[in-house]
N, C-alpha and C positions, 0 to 999 in steps of 0.2 A: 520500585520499578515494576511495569507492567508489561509481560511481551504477548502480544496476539497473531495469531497468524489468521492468514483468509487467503483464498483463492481467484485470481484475478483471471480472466479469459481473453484471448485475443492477442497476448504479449506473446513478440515472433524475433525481436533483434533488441539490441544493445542501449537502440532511442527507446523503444517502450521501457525498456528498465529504468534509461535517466529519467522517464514522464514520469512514471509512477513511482517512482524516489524521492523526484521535485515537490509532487505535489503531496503526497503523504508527511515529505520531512516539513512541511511547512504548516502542519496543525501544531495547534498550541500543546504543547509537554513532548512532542514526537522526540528524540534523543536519536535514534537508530531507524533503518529500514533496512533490510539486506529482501531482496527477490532473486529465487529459484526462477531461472528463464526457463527451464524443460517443464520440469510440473507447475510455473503458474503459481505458487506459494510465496506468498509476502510475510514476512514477520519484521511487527512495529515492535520494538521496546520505546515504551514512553513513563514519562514520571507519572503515570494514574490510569482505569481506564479508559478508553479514549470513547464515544457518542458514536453506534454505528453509522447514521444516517452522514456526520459528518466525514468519514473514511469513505463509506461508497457515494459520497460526492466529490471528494477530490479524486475517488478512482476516477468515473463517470467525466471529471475534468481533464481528466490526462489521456479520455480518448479509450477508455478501456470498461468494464464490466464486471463487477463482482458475481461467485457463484456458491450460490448457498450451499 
């Protein structure tokens, strides 16, 4: 298992959490998401590492922003 965290911007309520849950749990190997609503911190456990471009596009799909 792999867990990574990244920081999302823009997430203010409870729908931004289930967007960026939705669309994160639905890459291939994703297992887990839990999101910190105050700091904006996502951590994915998934079965391997996961492709960034592919993560800050489903961010970018759920309406939201990755921040390096």
């Amino acid at each position: 298992m792999t867990t990574s965290t990244y920081t999302v911007a823009g997430m203010t309520c409870g729908h931004c959490v289930s967007a960026v849950t939705g669309e994160l749990g639905g890459l291939p190997g994703v297992e887990q998401v839990k999101v910190d609503l105050d700091s904006g911190v996502v951590t994915v456990t998934s079965q391997g590492p996961l492709d960034a471009a592919a993560v800050a596009a489903a961010v970018d799909e759920a309406g939201y922003r990755m921040v390096a």
